[in-house]
C-alpha positions, 0 to 999 in steps of 0.5 A: 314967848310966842302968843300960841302957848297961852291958854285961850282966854275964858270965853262965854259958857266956859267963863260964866261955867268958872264964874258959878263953879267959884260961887259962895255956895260951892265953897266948904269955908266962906269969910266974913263977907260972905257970911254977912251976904248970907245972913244979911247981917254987918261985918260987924254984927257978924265979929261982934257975934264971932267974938261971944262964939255964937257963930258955929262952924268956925275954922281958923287958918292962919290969921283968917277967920272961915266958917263951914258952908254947911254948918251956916246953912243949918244954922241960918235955917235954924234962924240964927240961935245963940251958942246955947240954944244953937247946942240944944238944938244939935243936942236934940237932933243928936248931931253931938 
């Protein structure tokens, strides 16, 4: 196969443009890892809350585990609330 019928390698601006486009913050779900980068809590304080469900926006797919970027953000900014204080306080913002 002759060497012009690749694509061109990602070069400068256009690499560092896929690079950020492929960010956390522009995903909708995010896995564990990425969650234990933004909240800066263990992979494994982070199964151990998933598994009491107090982690919200989860979403399983298959055998993976993804949580909804947008429903983290609240919740990171809410500063992390357990399940029921997480509920009350969508409750009161009439979220529910």
């Amino acid at each position: 196969m002759p060497a012009d019928t690749f694509p061109p390698a990602a070069t400068g601006a256009r690499q560092a443009k896929e690079v950020a486009a492929s960010s956390p913050a522009d995903k909708l779900l995010i896995d564990m890892a990425d969650l234990s980068h933004w909240t800066s809590l263990s992979v494994r304080t982070l199964r151990r809350l998933d598994a009491s469900r107090d982690i919200p926006g989860r979403v399983v797919a298959g055998r993976r585990v993804l949580f909804q970027t947008e429903v983290i953000r609240e919740w990171v900014r809410a500063g992390l609330p357990d399940r029921d204080r997480w509920e009350a306080l969508q409750n009161r913002n009439g979220k529910r």
